[in-house]
C-alpha positions as CSV (number, residue, x, y, z in Angstrom):
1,X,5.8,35.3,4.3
2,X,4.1,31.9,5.5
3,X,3.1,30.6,2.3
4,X,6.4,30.6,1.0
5,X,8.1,29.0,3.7
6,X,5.0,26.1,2.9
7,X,6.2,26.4,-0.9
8,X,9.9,25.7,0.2
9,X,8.7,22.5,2.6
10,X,6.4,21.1,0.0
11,X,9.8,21.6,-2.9
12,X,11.9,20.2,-0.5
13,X,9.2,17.5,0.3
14,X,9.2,16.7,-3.6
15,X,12.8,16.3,-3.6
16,X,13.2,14.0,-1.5
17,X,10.6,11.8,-3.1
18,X,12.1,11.8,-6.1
19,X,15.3,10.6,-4.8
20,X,13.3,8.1,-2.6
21,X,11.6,7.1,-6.0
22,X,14.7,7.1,-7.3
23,X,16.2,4.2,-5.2
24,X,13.3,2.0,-5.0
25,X,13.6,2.0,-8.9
26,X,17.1,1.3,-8.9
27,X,16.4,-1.3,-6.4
28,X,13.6,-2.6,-8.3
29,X,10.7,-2.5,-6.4
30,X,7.1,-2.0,-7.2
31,X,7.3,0.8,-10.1
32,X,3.6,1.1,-10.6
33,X,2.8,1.9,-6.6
34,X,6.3,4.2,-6.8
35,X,4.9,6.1,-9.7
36,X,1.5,6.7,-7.4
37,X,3.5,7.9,-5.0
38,X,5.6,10.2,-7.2
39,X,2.6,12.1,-9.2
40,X,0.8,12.4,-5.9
41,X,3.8,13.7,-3.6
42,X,4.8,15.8,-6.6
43,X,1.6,17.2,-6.7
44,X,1.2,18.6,-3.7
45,X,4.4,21.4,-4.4
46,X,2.9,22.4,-7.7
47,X,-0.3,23.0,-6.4
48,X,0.9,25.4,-3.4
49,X,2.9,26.8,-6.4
50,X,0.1,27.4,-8.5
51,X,-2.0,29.0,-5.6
52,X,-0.1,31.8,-5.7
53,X,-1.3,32.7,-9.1
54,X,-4.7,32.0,-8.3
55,X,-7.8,33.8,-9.8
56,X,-9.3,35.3,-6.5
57,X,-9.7,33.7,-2.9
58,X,-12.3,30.7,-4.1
59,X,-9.8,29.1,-6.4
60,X,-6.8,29.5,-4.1
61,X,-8.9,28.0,-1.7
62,X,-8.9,25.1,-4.0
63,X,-5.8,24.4,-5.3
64,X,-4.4,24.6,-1.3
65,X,-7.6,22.0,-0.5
66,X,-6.0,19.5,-3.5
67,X,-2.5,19.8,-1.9
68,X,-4.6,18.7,1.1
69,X,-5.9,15.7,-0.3
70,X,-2.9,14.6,-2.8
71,X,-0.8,14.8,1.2
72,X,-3.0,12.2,2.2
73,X,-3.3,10.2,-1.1
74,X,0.7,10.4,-0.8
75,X,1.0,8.9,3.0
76,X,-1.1,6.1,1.7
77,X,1.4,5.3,-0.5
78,X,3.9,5.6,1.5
79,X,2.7,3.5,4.1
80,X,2.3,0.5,1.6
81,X,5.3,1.2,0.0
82,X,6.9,0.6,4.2
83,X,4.3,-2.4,4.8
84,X,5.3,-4.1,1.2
85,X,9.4,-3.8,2.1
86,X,9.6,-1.4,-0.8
87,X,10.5,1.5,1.7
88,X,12.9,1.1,4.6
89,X,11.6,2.0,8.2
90,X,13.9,5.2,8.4
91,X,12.4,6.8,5.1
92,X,9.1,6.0,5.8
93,X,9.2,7.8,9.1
94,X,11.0,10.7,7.8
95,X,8.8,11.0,4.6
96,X,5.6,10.9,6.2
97,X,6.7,12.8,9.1
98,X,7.7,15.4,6.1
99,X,4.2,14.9,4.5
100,X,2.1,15.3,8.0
101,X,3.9,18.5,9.1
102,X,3.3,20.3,5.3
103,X,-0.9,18.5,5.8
104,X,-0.8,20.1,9.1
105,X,0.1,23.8,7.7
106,X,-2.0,23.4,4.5
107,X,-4.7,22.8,7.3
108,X,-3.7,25.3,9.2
109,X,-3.8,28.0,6.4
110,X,-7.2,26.9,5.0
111,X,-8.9,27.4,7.9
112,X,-7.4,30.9,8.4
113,X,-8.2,31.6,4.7
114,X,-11.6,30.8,5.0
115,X,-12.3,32.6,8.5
116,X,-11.2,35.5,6.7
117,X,-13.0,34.8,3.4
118,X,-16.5,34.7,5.3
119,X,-15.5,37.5,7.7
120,X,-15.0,39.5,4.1
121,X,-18.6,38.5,2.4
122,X,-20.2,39.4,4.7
């Protein structure tokens, strides 16, 4: 099933964040910009999640459409997390690479959820 292997990349996503988080703490960096970045990367796993117990196509439609925006709200932190020095080169690329491939299928899927929503009320 596609959504759950988009369920698995966004968990795995948010695991890696958190040990990301974890470190820049540890290393004290900017806490207030790493806890921006943890609720909205965080996010974007628990709203997939709770898409799957959505009450009929509209509001799955929207909880996949906030994953959408909390993936970009999360590259924004990440990028000035990178450009601050709180986040080394290496994690940045590999965290927002991570963060534009689950955007990319959370794009993916709305447009083939809504194609077939209209096709269906019709």
């Amino acid at each position: 099933m596609a959504d759950s292997i988009l369920r698995d990349k966004a968990k795995e996503f948010a695991k890696e964040i958190v040990f990301a988080c974890r470190d820049m703490k540890i290393n004290k960096k900017e806490s207030v910009l790493i806890n921006q970045l943890l609720r909205s990367a965080t996010s974007i796993g628990a709203n997939i999640h709770e898409a799957q117990y959505a009450q009929g196509t509209k509001d799955f439609i929207s909880k996949l459409e906030i994953a959408q925006k909390e993936c970009y709200e999360t590259e924004y932190w990440l990028e000035l997390l990178f450009e601050t020095d709180c986040l080394s080169e290496e994690n940045y690329k590999k965290l927002h690479n991570d963060c534009g491939a689950i955007r990319r299928m959370l794009i993916s899927s709305l447009k083939t959820i809504k194609a077939n929503h209209s096709k269906e009320s019709m």
